[in-house]
C-alpha positions in Angstrom: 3.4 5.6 1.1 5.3 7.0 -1.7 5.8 10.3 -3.0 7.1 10.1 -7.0 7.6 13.0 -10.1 6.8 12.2 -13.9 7.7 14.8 -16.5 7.0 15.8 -19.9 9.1 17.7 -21.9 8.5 18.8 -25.8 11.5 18.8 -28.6 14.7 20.5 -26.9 13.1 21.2 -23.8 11.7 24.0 -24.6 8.7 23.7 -22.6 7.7 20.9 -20.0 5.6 19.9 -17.4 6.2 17.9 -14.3 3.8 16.5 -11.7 4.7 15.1 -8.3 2.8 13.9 -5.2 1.9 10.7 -3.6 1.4 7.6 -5.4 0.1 5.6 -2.9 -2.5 7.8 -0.7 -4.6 6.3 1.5 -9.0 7.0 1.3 -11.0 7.3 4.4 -14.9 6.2 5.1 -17.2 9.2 4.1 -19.1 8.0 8.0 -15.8 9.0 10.0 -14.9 12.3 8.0 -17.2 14.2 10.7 -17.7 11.5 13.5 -17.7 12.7 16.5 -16.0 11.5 19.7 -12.3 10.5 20.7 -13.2 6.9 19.4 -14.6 7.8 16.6 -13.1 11.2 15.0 -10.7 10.6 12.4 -7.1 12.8 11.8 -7.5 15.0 8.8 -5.4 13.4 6.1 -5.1 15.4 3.0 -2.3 15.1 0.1 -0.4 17.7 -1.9 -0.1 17.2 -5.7 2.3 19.7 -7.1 2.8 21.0 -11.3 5.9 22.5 -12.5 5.7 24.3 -16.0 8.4 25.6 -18.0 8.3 27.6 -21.3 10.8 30.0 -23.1 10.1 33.2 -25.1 7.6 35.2 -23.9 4.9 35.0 -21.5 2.1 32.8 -22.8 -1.7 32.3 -21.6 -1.2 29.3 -19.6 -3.8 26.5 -18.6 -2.7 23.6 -16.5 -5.1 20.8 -15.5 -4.7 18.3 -13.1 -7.4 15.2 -13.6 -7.7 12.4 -11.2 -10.2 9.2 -12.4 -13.8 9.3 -11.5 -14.3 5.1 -11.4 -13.4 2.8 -8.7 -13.7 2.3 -5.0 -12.8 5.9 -4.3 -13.3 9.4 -5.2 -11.7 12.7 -4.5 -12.8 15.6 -2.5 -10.7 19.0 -3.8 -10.0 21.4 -1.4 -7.6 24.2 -2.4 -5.6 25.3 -5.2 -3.1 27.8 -5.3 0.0 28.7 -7.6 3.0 29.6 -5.4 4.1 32.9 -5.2 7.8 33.6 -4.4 8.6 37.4 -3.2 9.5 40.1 -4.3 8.1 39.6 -7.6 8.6 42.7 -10.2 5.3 44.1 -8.4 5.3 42.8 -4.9 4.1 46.0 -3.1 0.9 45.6 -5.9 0.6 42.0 -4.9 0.9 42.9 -1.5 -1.8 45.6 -1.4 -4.2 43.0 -3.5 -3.6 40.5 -0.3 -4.4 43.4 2.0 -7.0 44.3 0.3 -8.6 40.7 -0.2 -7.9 40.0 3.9 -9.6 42.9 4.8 -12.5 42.1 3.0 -12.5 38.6 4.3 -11.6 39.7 7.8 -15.1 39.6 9.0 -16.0 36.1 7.7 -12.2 34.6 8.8 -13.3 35.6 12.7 -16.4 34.0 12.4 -14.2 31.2 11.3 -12.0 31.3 13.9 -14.6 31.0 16.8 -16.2 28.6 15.1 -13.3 26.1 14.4 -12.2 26.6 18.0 -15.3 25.6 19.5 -14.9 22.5 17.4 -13.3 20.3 19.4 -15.1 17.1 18.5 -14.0 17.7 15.1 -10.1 18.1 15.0 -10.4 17.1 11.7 -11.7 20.8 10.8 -9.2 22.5 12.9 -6.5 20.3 10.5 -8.1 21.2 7.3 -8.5 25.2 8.2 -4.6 25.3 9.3 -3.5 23.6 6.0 -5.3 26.1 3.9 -4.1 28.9 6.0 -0.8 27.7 5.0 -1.4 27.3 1.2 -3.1 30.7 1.2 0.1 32.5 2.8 1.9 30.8 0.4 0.0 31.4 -2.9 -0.1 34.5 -5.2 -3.0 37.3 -4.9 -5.6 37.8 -7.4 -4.0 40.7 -8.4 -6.8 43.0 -10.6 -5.2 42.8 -13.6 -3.4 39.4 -12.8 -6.3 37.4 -12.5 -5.9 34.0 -12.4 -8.6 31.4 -11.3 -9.3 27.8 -11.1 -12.5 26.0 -12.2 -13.3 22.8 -11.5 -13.1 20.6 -15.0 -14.0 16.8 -16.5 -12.7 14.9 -18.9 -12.1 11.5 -20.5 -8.3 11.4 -22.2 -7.9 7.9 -21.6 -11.5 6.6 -22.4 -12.4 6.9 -19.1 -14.4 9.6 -16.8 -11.8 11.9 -15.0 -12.6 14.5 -12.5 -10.0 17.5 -12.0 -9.4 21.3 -11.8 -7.8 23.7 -14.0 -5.7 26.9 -13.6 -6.3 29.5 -15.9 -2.9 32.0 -15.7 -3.3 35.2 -18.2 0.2 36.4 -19.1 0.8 39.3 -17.4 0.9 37.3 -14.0 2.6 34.5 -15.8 5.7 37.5 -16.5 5.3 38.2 -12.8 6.0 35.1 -11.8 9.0 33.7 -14.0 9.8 31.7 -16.5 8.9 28.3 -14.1 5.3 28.8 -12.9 4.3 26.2 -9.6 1.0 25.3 -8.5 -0.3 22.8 -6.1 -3.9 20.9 -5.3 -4.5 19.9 -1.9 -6.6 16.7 -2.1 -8.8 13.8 0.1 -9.7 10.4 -0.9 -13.1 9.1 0.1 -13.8 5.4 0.1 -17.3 5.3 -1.9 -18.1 1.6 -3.7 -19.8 1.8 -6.5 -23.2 1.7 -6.4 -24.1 -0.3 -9.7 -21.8 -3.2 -11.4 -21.7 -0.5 -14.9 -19.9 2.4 -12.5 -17.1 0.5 -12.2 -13.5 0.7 -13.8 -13.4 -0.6 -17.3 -10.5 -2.3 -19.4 -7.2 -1.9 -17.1 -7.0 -1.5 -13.0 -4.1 0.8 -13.2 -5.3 4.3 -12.8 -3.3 7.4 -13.0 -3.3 10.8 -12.1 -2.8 12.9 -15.4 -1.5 16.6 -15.8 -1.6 18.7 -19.2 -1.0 22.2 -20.1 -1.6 24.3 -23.1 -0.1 27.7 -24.3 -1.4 30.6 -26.4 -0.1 34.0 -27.6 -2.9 35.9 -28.3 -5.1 33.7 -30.3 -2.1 31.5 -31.6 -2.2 28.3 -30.0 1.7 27.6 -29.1 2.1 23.4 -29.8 4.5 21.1 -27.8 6.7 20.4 -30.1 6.4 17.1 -32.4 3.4 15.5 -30.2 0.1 16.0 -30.6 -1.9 17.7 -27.2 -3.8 14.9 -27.1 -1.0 12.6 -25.8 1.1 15.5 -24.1 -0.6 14.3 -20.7 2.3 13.4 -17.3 1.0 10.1 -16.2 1.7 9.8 -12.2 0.5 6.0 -11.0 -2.2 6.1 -8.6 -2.5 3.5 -5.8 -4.9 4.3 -3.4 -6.0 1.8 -0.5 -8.4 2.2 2.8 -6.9 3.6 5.8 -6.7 1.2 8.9 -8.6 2.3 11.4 -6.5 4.0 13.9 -8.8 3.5 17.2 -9.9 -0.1 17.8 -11.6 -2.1 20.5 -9.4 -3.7 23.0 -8.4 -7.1 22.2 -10.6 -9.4 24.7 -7.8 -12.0 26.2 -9.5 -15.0 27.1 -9.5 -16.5 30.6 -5.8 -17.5 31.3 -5.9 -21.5 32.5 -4.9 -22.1 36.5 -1.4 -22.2 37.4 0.0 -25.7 37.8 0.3 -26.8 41.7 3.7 -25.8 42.6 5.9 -29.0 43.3 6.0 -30.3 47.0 9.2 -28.1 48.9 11.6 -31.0 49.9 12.0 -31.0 53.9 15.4 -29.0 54.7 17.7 -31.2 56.7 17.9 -29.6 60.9 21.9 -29.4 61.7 21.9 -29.8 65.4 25.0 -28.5 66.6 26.6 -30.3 69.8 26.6 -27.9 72.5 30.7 -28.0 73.3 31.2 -28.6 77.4 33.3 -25.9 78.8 35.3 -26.7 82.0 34.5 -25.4 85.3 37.2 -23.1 86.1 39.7 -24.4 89.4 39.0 -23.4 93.0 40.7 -20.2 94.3 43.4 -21.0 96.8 42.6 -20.0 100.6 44.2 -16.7 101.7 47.0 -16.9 104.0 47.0 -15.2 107.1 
């Protein structure tokens, strides 16, 4: 697997766009996502693709749209977006009260949650997918009330063929919160799915990509890229994705090993008979003398 960054950048880098994740991600069966089982569940495996944009001047209305191709042997299952938040921003104790506020509201349903996702144990695939959201959510910016940006989920065909995506919709009062360089992130799965008629299938080239654009406006002024027209200001990130190996397989059966060879005859070890040495009798004792 690789992980890889295109950018696009208008006359004088004045504004840009960047997108980086993994090119070569792996898609699992649709059957195993919720098997059951230690043979059979399947690790949750979920990739992050990250957009960088930068713009100069004043804060803009900003829309950024990540779109991954709809045709082929796989599809893709969204499951958060956020836009990364890095404290203190100018308002942080506003921000913070907005998180309060939206965790207190959600504090009900997130124990509920909880109990349930720890009596999952056949599905550690769950447990997985709630801690990695948990994560993005700590680390993305509140939905302040008057800093209310969204995501929707979006389609399009900018390269003649169906592509599936979301988009982030940043008004510019948060966009002046957050800087001049505004991150966001989409946390993905591929799902092997064939498709199911010969005409669903990709047409013209094999090599897909997954594309990123943005567009700014000041009010109702529509702020171009530079020289290029919006129509080709997409970031093009290759986009390999191939079946995961399974991870638990049967045994390998080994067949019946052939019988040993008779072991070679043991050669007779030559006896050494030792001659018994003759030891002389000691002499006769003289007679006493009276």
């Amino acid at each position: 697997m690789t992980s890889k960054w295109a950018r696009w950048s208008a006359d004088k880098d004045e504004h840009w766009l960047e997108v980086y994740g993994e090119t070569e991600p792996l898609c699992i069966p649709l059957e195993r996502l919720f098997a059951t089982g230690p043979d059979a569940a399947h690790p949750f495996t979920a990739y992050l693709y990250v957009w960088t944009l930068g713009y100069k001047g004043d804060a803009p209305r900003m829309e950024v749209s990540l779109l991954f191709p709809a045709t082929g042997s796989w599809q893709v299952k969204d499951l958060q977006a956020v836009v990364y938040h890095l404290p203190p921003v100018q308002k942080e104790r506003r921000w913070r009260a907005a998180l309060a506020k939206d965790l207190r509201t959600a504090a009900p349903v997130l124990e509920v949650a909880g109990k349930v996702t720890a009596d999952l144990t056949g599905f550690p695939e769950l447990n997985a997918a709630a801690a990695a959201t948990a994560h993005l959510n700590a680390r993305s910016a509140p939905q302040a009330r008057k800093n209310g940006w969204y995501v929707k989920r979006v389609h399009g065909s900018p390269d003649g063929a169906l592509c599936q995506g979301v988009k982030w919709v940043l008004p510019p009062s948060f966009v002046k919160q957050i800087g001049i360089r505004v991150t966001g992130a989409l946390l993905v799965q591929f799902v092997e799915a064939a498709p199911a008629h010969e005409g669903n299938g990709p047409q013209g080239s094999s090599e897909r990509h997954l594309l990123a654009c943005a567009t700014f406006t000041r009010g109702k002024k529509w702020i171009p890229w530079g020289t290029r027209s919006p129509v080709d200001a997409h970031v093009r990130l290759p986009l390999v994705v191939a079946p995961e190996e399974l991870t638990h397989s049967a045994p390998a059966q080994c067949s019946p090993c052939p019988d040993p060879p008779p072991a070679p005859a043991a050669s007779p070890t030559p006896t050494t008979t030792a001659a018994a040495a003759t030891t002389p009798a000691p002499p006769p004792l003289p007679p006493p003398r009276h």
